[in-house]
C-alpha positions in Angstrom: -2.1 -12.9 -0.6 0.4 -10.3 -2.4 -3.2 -9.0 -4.6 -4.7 -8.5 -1.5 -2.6 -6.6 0.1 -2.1 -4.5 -3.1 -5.4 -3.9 -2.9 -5.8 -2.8 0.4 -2.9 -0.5 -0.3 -4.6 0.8 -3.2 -7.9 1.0 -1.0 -5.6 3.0 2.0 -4.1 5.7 -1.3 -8.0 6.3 -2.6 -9.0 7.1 0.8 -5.9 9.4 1.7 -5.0 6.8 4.4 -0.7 7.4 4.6 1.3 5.0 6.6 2.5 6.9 10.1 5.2 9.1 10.7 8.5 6.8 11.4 9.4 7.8 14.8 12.4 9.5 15.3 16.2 8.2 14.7 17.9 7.5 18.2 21.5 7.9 16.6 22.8 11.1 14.7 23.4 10.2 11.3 26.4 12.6 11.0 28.2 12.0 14.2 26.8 8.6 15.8 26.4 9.8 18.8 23.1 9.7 20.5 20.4 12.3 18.4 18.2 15.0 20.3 14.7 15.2 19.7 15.2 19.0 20.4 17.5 18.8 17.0 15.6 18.1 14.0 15.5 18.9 10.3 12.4 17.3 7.5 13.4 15.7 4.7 11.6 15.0 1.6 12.0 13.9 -2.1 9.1 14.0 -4.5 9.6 11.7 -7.8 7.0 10.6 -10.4 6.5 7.5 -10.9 4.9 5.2 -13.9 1.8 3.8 -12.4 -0.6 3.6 -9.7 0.9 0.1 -9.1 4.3 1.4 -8.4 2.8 3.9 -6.5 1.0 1.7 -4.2 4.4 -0.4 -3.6 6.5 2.8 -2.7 3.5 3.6 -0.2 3.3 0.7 1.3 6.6 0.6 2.2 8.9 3.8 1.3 11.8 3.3 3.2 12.4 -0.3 0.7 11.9 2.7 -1.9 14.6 5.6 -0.7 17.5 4.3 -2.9 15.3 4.1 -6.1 14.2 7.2 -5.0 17.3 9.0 -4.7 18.7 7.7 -7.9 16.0 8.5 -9.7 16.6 9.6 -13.3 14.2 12.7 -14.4 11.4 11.0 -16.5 12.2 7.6 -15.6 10.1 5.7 -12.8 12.4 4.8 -9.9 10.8 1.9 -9.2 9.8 0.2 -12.9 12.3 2.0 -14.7 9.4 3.1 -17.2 8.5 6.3 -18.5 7.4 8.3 -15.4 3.5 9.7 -15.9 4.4 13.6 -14.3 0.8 13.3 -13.0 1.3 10.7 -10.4 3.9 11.2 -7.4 5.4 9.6 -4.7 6.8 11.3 -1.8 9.6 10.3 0.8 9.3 12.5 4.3 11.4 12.1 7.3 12.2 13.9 10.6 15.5 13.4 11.8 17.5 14.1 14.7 20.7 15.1 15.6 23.0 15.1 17.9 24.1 19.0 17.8 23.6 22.0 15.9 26.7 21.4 13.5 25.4 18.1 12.3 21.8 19.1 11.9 23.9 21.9 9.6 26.1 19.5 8.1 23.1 17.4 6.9 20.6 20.4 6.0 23.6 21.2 3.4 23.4 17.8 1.8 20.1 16.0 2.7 20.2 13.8 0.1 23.6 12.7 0.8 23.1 11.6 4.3 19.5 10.4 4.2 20.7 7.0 3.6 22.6 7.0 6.8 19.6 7.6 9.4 18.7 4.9 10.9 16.2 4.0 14.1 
């Protein structure tokens, strides 16, 4: 079953099928309290990766992935720990929402730093 799906996944990346936008957090991941859809910033981390393998597990599920991916060690695959090949990528995007202007500000100056705390 797990070759299967890889293969599908592999199919979806050769036809330039992505998985759908997440939808958008319903708490503010600076402040807790309830986030605006009105209040947004986009987030996104690109990182080379080892393999079309690797690549095919972060795209089927990237969120699993957002640690490796924001530890990741220039020339090193985040997921394997191999040699990253500079030719094949993996992105992380994500709208999120806020609560108010000073936390979309508060984020924007450190994405990376709060990115981990978003959550549906």
């Amino acid at each position: 079953m797990k070759h299967i799906l890889t293969f599908i996944t592999a199919c979806a990346l050769l036809a330039g099928i992505t998985n759908a936008a997440e939808p958008l957090n319903t708490v503010c991941p600076i402040s807790g309290k309830p986030a605006s859809p009105a209040i947004t910033s986009n987030y996104s981390k690109t990182v080379a990766v080892c393999c079309n393998r690797c690549k095919a597990q972060f795209t089927a599920a990237p969120k699993a992935y957002l640690v490796n991916i924001l530890s990741a060690v220039a020339g090193q695959c985040p997921l394997s720990k191999k040699k990253a090949d500079p030719s094949i990528t993996v992105s992380y995007s994500r709208q999120v929402a806020f609560a108010d202007a000073a936390s979309k500000a508060t984020f924007d100056a450190a994405p990376h730093k709060h990115i981990k705390e978003v959550r549906q």
